[in-house]
C-alpha positions in Angstrom: 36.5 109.9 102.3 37.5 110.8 105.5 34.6 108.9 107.1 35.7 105.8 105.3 39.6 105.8 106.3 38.8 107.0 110.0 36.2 104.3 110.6 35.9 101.3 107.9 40.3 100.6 107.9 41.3 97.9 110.1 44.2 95.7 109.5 45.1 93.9 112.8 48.3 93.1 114.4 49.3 89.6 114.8 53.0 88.4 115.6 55.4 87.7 113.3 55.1 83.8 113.8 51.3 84.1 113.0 51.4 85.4 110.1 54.6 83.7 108.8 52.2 80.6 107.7 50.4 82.2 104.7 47.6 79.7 104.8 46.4 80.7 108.6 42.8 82.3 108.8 45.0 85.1 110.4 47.4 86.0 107.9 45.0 85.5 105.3 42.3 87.8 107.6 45.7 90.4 107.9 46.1 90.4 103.8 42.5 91.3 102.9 42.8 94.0 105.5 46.2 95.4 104.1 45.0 95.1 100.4 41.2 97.1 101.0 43.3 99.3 102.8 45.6 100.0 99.5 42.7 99.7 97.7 41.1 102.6 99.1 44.3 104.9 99.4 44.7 104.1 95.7 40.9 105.9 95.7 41.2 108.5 97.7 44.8 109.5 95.8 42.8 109.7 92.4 41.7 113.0 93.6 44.4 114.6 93.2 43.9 117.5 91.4 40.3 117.7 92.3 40.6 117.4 96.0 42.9 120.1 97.8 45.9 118.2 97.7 47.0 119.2 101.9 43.6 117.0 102.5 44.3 113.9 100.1 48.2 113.9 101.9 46.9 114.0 105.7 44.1 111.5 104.6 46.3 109.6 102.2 49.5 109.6 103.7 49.3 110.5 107.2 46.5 108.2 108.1 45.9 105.6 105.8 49.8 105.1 105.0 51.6 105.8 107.8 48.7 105.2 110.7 47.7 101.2 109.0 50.1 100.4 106.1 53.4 101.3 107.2 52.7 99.3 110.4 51.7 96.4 108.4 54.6 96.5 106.1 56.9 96.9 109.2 55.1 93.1 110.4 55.6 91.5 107.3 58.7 89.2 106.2 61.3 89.8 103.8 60.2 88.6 100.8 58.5 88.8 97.4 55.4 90.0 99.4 56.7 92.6 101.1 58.0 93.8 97.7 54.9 93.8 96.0 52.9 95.5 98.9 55.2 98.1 98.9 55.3 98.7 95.1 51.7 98.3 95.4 51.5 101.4 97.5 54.1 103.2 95.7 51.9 103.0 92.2 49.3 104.9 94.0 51.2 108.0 94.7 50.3 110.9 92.6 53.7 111.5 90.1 53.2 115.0 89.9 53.7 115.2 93.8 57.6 114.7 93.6 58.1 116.8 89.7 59.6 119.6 91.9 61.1 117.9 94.4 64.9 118.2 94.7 67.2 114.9 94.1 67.6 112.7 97.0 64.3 114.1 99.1 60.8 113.4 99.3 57.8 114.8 100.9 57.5 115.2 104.7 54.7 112.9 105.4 56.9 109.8 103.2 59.9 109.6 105.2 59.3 106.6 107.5 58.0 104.9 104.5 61.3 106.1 101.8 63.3 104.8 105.3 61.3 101.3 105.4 62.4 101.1 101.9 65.7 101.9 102.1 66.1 99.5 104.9 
């Protein structure tokens, strides 16, 4: 796993104005990139429980989510697509991680993302 999210993610970087016009070979290059990405965090999160959970959240969260996602999400427009990519990524969080968190917090390694969202 770690193998596969330090060498096979890429999404790239275009501006804003590139990928504003869903039908260029760019955007549409950026959104397969985004999606295998989510794809595979989805994968890697489905260990939970089988995997020692501080490995699946530095591999899961730290670098896949907050290295190549959150930068992503960060790039894209407001919109109907930026809510489904971030639900997206949202449904593959593990729910027992946040059963014993307190009210109004969340774990260390989500906080630019729960700010992204409340933004």
């Amino acid at each position: 796993m770690k193998k596969s999210v330090e060498e096979d993610v890429f999404i790239p970087l275009y501006p804003k104005s590139t990928v504003e016009d869903k039908s260029s070979l760019r955007s549409k290059f950026q959104e397969r990139c985004f999606w295998s990405a989510v794809k595979l965090l989805s994968n890697v999160l489905l260990w939970d429980g089988i995997v020692q959970e501080d490995a699946l959240r530095g591999l899961g969260l730290n670098k896949l989510l907050n290295r190549y996602l959150l930068l992503n999400l960060l790039n894209t427009p407001p919109g109907l697509d930026h809510i489904e990519k971030c639900s997206k990524v949202v449904a593959c969080f593990p729910q027992r991680w946040f059963q014993d968190l307190k009210s109004g917090s969340t774990l260390p390694e989500l906080l630019n993302f729960c700010q992204h969202l409340l933004q």
